[in-house]
C-alpha positions as a Markdown table, in Angstrom:
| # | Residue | x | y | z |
|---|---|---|---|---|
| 1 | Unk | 43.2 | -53.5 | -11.7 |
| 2 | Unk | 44.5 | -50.1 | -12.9 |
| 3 | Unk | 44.8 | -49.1 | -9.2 |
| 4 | Unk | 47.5 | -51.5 | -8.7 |
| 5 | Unk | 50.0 | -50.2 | -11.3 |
| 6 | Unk | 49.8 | -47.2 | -10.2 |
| 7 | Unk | 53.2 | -46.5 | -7.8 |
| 8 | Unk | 53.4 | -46.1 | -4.5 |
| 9 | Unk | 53.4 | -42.1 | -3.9 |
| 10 | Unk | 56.8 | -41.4 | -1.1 |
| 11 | Unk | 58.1 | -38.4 | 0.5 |
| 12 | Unk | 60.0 | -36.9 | 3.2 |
| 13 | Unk | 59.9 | -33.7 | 4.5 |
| 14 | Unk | 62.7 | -32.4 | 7.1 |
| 15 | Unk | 62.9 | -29.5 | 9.4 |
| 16 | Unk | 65.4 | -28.1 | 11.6 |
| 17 | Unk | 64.3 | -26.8 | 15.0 |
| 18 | Unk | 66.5 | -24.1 | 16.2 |
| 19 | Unk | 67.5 | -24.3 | 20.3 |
| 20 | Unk | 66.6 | -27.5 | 21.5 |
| 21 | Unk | 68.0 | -30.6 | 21.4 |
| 22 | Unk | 66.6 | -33.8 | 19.8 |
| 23 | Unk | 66.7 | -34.9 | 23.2 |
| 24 | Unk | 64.0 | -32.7 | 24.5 |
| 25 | Unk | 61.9 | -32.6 | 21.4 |
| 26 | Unk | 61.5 | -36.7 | 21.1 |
| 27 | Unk | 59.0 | -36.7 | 24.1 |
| 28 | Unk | 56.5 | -34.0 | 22.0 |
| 29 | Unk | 56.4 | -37.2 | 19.6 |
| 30 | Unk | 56.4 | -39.9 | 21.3 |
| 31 | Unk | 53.2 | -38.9 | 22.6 |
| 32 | Unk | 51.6 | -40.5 | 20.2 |
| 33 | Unk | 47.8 | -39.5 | 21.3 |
| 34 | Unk | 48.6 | -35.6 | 21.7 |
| 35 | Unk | 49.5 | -34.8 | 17.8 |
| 36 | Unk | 46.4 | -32.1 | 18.3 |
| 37 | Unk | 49.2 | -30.2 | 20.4 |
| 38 | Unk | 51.5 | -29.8 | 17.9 |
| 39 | Unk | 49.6 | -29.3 | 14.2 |
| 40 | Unk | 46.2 | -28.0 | 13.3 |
| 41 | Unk | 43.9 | -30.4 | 14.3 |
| 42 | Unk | 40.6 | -30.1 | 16.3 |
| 43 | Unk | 41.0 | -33.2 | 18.3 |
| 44 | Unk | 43.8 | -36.5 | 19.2 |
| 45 | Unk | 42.6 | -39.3 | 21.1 |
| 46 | Unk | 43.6 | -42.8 | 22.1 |
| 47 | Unk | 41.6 | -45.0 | 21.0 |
| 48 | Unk | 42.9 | -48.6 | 21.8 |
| 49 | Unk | 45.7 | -49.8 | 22.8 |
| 50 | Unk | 48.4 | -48.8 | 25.5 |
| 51 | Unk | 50.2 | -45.4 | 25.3 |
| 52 | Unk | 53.6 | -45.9 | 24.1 |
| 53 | Unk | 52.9 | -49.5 | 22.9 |
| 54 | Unk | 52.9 | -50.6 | 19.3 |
| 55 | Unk | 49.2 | -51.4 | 18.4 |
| 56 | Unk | 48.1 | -48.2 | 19.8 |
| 57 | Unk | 44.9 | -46.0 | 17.6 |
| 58 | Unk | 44.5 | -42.7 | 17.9 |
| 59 | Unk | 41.8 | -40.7 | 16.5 |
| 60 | Unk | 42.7 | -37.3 | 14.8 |
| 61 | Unk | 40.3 | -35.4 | 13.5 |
| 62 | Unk | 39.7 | -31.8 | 12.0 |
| 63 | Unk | 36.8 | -30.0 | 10.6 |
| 64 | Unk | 36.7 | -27.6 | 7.5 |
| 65 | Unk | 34.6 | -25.2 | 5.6 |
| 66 | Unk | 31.8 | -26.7 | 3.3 |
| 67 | Unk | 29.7 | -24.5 | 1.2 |
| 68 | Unk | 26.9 | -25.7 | 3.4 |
| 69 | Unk | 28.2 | -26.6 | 6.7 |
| 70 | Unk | 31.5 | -27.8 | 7.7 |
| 71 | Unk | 33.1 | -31.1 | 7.5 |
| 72 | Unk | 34.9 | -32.8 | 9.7 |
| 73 | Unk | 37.7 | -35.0 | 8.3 |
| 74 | Unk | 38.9 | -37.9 | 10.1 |
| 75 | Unk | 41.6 | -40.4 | 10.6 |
| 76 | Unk | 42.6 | -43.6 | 12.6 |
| 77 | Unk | 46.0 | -44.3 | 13.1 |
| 78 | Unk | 48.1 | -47.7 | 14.5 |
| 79 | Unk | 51.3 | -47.0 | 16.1 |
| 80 | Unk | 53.7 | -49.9 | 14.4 |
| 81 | Unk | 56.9 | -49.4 | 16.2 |
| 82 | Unk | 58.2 | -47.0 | 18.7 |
| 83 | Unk | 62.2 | -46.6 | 19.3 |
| 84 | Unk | 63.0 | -44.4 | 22.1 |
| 85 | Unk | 66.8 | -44.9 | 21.7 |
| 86 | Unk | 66.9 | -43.9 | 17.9 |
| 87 | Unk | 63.6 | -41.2 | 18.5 |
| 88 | Unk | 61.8 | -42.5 | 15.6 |
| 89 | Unk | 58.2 | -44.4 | 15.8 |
| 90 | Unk | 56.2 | -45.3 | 12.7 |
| 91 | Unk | 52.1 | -45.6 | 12.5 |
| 92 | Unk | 49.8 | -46.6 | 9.4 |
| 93 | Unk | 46.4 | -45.4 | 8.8 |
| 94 | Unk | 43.7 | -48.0 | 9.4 |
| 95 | Unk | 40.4 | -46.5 | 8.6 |
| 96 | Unk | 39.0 | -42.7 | 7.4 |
| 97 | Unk | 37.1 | -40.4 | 5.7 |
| 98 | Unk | 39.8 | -39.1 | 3.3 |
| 99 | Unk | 40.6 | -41.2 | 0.2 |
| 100 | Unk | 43.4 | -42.8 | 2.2 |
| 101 | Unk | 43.9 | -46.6 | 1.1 |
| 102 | Unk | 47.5 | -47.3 | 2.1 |
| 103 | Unk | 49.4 | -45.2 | 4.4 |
| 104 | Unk | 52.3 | -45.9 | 6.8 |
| 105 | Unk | 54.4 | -42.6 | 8.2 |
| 106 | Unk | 57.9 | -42.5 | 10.1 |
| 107 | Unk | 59.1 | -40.0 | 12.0 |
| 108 | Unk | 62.3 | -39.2 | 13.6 |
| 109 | Unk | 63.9 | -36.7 | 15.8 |
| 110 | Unk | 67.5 | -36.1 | 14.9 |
| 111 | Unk | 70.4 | -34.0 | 16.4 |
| 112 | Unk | 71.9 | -31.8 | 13.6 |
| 113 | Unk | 75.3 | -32.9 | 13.7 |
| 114 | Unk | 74.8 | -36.2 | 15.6 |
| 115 | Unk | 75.8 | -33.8 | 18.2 |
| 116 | Unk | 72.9 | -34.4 | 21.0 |
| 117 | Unk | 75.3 | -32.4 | 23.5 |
| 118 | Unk | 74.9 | -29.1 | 22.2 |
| 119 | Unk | 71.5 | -27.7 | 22.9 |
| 120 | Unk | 71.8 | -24.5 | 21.1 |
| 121 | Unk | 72.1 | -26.2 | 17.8 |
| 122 | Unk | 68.9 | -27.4 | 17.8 |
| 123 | Unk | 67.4 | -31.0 | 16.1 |
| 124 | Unk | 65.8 | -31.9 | 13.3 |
| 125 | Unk | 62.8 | -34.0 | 12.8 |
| 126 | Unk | 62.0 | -35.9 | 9.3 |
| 127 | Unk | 58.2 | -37.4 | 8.4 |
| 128 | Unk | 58.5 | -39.7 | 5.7 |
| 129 | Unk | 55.9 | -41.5 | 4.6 |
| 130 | Unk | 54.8 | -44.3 | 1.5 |
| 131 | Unk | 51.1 | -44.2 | 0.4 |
| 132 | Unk | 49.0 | -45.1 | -2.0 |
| 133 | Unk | 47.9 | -42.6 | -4.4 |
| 134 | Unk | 44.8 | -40.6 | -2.5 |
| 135 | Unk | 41.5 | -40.8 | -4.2 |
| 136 | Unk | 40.8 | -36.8 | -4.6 |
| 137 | Unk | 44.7 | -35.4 | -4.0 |
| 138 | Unk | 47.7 | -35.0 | -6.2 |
| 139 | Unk | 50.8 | -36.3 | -4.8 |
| 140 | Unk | 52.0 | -32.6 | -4.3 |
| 141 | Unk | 48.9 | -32.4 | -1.9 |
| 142 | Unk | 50.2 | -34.5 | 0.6 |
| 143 | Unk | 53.6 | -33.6 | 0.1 |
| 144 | Unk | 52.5 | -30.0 | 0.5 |
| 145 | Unk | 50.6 | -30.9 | 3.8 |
| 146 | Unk | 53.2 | -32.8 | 5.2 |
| 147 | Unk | 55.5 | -30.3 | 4.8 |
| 148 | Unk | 53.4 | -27.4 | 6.3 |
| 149 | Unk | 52.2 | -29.7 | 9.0 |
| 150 | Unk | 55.9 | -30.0 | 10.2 |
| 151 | Unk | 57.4 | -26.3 | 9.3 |
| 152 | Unk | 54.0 | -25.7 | 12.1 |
| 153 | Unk | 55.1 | -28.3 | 14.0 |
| 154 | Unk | 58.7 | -26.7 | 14.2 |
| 155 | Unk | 57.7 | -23.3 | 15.5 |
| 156 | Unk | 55.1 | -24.9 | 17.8 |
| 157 | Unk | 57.9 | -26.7 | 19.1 |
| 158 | Unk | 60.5 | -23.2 | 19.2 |
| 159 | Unk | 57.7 | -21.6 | 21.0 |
| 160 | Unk | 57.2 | -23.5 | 23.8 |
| 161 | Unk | 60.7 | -24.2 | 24.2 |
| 162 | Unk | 61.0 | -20.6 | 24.6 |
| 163 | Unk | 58.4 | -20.0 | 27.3 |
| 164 | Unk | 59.8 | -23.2 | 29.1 |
């Protein structure tokens, strides 16, 4: 019972990528199964579903030091919608190892500006998010991950637009 008083934890965290266009950064997200390519994680695979589709899972998964041996931390995830026009897709989790109860993430790719046209100013891409508290984690946790997740995600991004 005490669980559901407790308020829904949300955040957003925003980052500006510097030279490209929102345009040519949408497809790096939209590929929903290949988040492995752009964060920290050992692994991304599709599950179920069809690529691009809502009802799409994808498995993410990363391992970490325990005192003993390491863990590996995982995560399903359901793609809910997917708006190619506006660049934004959303996705809950739907089973893990991780405390997770209630999760559902959106992400967008904006231009800065609302200027699409001008490639050098670059884009900007927000992951908000609503969860339930996180058995384990402080809401600063998550808000703290989210946030380095993307600011990685960002130069990940810079750097292969670079070598393109």
């Amino acid at each position: 019972m005490a669980e559901e008083c407790e308020p829904k934890w949300e955040g957003k965290a925003i980052v500006e990528v510097a030279g490209t266009s929102a345009e040519l950064v949408w497809p790096l997200l939209e590929d929903f199964c290949n988040l492995h390519k752009l964060i920290p994680l050992d692994t991304c695979y599709q599950v179920e579903g069809i690529q691009g589709q809502p009802g799409l899972i994808r498995y993410c998964a990363s391992s970490t030091k325990g005192v003993t041996s390491p863990t590996i931390m995982w995560v399903k995830e359901k793609l809910l919608t997917i708006d190619p026009i506006q660049r934004c897709l959303s996705y809950e989790v739907v089973d893990n190892n991780m405390g997770f109860k209630s999760y559902v993430s959106t992400q967008k790719v904006l231009p800065i500006n609302g200027d699409d046209a001008n490639l050098g100013l670059g884009c900007k891409i927000e992951w908000g998010f609503v969860s339930d508290p996180v058995e384990g984690w402080r809401f600063q946790d998550l808000n703290s991950y989210i946030e380095s997740s993307l600011q990685f995600m960002a130069k990940k991004i810079e750097l292969s637009m670079i070598s393109t």
